[in-house]
C-alpha positions as a Markdown table, in Angstrom:
| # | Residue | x | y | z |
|---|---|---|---|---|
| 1 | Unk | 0.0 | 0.0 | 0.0 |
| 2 | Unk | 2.8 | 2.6 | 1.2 |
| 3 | Unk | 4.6 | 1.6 | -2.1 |
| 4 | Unk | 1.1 | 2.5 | -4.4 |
| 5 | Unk | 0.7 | 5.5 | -2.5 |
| 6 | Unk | 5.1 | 6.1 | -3.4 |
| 7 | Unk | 3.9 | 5.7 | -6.9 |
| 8 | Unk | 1.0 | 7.6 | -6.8 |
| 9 | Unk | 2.9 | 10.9 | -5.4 |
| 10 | Unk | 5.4 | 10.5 | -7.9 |
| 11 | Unk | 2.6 | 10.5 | -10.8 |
| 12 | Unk | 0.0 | 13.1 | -9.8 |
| 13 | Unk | 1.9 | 15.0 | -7.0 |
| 14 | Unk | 1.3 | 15.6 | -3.6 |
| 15 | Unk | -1.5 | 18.1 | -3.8 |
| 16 | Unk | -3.8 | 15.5 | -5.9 |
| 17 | Unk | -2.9 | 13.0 | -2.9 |
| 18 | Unk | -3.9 | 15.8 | 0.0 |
| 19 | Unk | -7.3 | 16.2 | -2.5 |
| 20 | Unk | -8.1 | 12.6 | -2.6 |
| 21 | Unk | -7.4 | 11.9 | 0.9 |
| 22 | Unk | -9.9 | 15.0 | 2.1 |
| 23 | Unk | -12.7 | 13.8 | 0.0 |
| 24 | Unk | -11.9 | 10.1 | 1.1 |
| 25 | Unk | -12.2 | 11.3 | 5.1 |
| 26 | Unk | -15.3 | 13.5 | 4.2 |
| 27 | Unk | -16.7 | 10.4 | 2.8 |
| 28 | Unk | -15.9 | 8.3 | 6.1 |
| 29 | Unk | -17.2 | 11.0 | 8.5 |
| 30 | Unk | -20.6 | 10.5 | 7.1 |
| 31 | Unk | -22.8 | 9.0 | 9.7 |
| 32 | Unk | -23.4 | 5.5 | 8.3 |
| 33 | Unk | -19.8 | 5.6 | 7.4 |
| 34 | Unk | -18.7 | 6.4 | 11.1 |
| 35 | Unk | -21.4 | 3.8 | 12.2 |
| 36 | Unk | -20.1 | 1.6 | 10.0 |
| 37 | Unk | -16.4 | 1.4 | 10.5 |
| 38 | Unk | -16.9 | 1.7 | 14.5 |
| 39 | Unk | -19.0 | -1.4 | 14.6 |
| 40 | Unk | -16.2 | -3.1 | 12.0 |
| 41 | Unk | -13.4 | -2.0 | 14.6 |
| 42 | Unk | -14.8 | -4.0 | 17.5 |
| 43 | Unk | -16.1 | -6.7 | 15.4 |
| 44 | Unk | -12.4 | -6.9 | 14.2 |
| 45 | Unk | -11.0 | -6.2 | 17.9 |
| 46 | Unk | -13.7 | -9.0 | 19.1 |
| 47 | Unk | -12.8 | -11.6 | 17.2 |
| 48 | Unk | -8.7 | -11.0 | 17.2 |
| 49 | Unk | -8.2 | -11.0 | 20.9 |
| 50 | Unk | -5.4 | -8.9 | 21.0 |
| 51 | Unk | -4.2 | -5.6 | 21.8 |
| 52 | Unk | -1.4 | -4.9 | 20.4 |
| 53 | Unk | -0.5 | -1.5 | 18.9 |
| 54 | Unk | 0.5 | -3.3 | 15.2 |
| 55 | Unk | -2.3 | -5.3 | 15.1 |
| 56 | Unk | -4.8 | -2.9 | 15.8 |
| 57 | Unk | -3.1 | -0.3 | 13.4 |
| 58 | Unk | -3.8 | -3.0 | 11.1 |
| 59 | Unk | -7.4 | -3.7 | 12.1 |
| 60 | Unk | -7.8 | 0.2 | 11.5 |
| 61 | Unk | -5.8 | 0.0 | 7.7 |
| 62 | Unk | -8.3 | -2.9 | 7.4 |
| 63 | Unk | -11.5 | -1.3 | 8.5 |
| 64 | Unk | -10.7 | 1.7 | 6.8 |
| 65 | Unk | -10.2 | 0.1 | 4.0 |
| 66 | Unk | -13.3 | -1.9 | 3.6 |
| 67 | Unk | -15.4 | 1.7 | 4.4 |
| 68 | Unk | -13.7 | 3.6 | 1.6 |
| 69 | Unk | -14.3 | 0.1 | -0.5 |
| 70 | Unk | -17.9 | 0.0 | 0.8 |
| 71 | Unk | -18.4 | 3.4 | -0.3 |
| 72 | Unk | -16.8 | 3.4 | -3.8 |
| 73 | Unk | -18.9 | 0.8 | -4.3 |
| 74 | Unk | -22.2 | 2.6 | -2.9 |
| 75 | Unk | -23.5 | -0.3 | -0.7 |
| 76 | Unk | -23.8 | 1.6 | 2.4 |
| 77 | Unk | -27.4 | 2.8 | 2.4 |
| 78 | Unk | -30.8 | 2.7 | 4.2 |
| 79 | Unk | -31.3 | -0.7 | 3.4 |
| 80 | Unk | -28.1 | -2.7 | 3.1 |
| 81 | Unk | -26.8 | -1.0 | 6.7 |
| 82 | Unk | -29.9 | 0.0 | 8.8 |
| 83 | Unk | -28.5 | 2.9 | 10.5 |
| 84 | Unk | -31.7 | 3.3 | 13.1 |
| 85 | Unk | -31.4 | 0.1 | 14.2 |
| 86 | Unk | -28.1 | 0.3 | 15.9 |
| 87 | Unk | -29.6 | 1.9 | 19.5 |
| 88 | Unk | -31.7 | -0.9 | 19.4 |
| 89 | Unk | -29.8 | -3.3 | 18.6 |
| 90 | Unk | -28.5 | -4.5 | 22.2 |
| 91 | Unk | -32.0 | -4.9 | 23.6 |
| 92 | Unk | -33.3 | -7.1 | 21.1 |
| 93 | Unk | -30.2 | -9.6 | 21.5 |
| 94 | Unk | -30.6 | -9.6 | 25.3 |
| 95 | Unk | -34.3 | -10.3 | 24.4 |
| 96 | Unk | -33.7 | -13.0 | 22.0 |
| 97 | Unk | -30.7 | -14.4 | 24.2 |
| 98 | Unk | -33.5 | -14.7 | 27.1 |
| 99 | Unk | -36.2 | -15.9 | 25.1 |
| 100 | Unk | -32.8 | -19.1 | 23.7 |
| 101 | Unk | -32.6 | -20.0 | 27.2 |
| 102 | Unk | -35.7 | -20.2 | 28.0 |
| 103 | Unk | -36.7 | -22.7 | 25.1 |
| 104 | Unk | -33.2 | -24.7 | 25.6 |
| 105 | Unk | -34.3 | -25.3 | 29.0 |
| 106 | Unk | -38.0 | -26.3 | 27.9 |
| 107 | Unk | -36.5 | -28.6 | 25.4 |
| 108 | Unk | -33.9 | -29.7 | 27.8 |
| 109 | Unk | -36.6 | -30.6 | 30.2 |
| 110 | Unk | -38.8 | -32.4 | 27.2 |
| 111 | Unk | -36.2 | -34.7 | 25.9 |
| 112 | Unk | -35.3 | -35.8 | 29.6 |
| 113 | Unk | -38.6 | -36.9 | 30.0 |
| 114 | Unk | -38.8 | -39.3 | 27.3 |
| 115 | Unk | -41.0 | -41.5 | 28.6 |
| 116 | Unk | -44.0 | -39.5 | 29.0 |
| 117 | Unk | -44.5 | -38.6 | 25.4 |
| 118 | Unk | -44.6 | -34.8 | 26.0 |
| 119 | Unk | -43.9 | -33.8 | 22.2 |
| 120 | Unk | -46.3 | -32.9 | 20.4 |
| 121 | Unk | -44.9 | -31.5 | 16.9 |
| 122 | Unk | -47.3 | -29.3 | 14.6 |
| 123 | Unk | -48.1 | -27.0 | 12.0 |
| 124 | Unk | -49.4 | -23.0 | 12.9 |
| 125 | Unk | -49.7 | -20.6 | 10.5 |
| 126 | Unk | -49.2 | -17.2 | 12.7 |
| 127 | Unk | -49.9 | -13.5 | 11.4 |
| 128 | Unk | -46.8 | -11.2 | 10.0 |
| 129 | Unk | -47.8 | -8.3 | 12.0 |
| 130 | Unk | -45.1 | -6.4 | 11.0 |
| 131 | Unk | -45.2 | -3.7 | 7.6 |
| 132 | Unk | -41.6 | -4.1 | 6.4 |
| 133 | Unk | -39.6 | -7.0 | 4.7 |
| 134 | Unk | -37.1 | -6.3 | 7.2 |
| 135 | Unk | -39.5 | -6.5 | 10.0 |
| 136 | Unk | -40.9 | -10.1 | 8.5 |
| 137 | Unk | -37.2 | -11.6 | 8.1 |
| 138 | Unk | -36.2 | -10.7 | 11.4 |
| 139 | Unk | -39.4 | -12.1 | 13.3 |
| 140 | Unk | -38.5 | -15.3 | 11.5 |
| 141 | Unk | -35.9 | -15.5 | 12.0 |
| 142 | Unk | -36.1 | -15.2 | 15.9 |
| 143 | Unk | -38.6 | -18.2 | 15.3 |
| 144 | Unk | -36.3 | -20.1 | 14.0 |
| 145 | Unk | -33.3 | -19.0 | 16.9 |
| 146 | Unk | -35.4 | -20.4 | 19.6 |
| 147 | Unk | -35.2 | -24.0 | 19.7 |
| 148 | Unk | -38.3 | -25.9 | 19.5 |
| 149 | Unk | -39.6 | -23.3 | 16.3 |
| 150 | Unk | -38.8 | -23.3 | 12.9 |
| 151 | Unk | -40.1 | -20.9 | 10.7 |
| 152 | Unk | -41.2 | -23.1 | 7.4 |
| 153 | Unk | -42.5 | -20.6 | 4.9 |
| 154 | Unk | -42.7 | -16.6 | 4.9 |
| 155 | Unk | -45.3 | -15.0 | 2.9 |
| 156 | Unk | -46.4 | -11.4 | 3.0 |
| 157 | Unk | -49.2 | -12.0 | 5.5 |
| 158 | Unk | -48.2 | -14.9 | 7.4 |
| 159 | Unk | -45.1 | -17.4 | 8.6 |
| 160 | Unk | -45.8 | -20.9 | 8.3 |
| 161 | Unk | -44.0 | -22.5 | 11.7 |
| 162 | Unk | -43.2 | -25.8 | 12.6 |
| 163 | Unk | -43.6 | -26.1 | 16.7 |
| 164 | Unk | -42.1 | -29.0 | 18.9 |
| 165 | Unk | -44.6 | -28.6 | 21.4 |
| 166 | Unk | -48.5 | -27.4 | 21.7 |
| 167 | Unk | -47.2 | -24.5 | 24.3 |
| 168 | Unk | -44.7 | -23.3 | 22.2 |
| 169 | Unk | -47.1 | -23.0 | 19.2 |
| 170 | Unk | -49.5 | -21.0 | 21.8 |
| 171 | Unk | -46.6 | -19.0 | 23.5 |
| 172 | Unk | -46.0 | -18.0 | 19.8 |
| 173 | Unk | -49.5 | -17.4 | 19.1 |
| 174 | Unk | -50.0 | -15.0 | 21.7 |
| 175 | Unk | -47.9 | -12.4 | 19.7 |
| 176 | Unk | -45.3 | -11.4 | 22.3 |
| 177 | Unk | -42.4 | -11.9 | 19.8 |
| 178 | Unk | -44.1 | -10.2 | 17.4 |
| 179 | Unk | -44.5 | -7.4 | 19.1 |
| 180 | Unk | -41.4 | -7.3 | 20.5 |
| 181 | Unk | -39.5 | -7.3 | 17.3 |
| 182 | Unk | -41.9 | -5.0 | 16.1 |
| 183 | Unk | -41.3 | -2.6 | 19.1 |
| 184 | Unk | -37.5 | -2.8 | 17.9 |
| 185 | Unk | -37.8 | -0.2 | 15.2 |
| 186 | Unk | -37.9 | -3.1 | 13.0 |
| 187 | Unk | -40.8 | -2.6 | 11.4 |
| 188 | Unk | -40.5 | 0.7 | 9.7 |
């Protein structure tokens, strides 16, 4: 990269460098941008484990590089990086990491008790409450996180799950999840 950037200078000069890095940085100060290449950074930091100062100037070469990549190619937007749902964001995964538990442990309990035949798979066609695509995907796909539920089929009015149990078909039914996810701003 320092060698390109050698190359560059020698070609165009210094001043076209200084003009394509200020309209590179005004392009990363943008808000999705920022958004963007922060939740990159400690996704990168999260996943390397260390701390050093050359590996994270290298995570930050990295992360800037995939922005200024990402916006070159124009796929940071409204829909491909939901900006508003970053606030609400953590609440829904302690929600959903809750309502994991809780069905683990009902299914936990289930299969222990195999004796007493307390399965009882079906079929329930539930209503998509929710207005956007987004919204739809993201209530399925918390169906489908929580063991016991599988979300089969996704139309534009309703999600066509497959239940282990009678009470988590009815737990479902009741709309809770759906309103939670809904509640999420994902829905808009």
């Amino acid at each position: 990269m320092l060698i390109m950037a050698g190359k560059f200078i020698q070609l165009h000069g210094i001043n076209r460098l200084a003009f394509y890095l200020l309209n590179w940085m005004h392009g990363i100060l943008e808000m999705k941008s920022y958004s963007f290449a922060a939740l990159l950074l400690l996704f990168w930091v999260f996943l390397s484990g260390h701390l050093g100062p050359l590996l994270l100037g290298l995570g930050l070469v990295s992360v800037a590089l995939t922005v200024f990549l990402s916006q070159r190619m124009n796929v940071i937007d409204h829909e491909s990086y939901p900006l508003h749902l970053s606030s609400q964001l953590p609440a829904f995964i302690v929600y959903m990491f809750k309502e994991i538990i809780k069905a683990n442990i009902d299914v936990i309990k289930r299969v222990l008790q195999w004796q007493g035949s307390t399965i009882s798979p079906q079929l329930v066609e539930l209503p998509a409450l929710q207005k956007s695509d987004l919204g739809r995907v993201v209530y399925a796909n918390a169906i489908t996180l929580t063991p016991g539920t599988v979300s089969i089929e996704l139309s534009q009015d309703t999600i066509l799950i497959h239940a282990l149990t009678e009470e988590a078909a009815e737990e479902l039914a009741t709309g809770s999840m759906a309103k939670e996810v809904s509640s999420r701003v994902f829905d808009e």
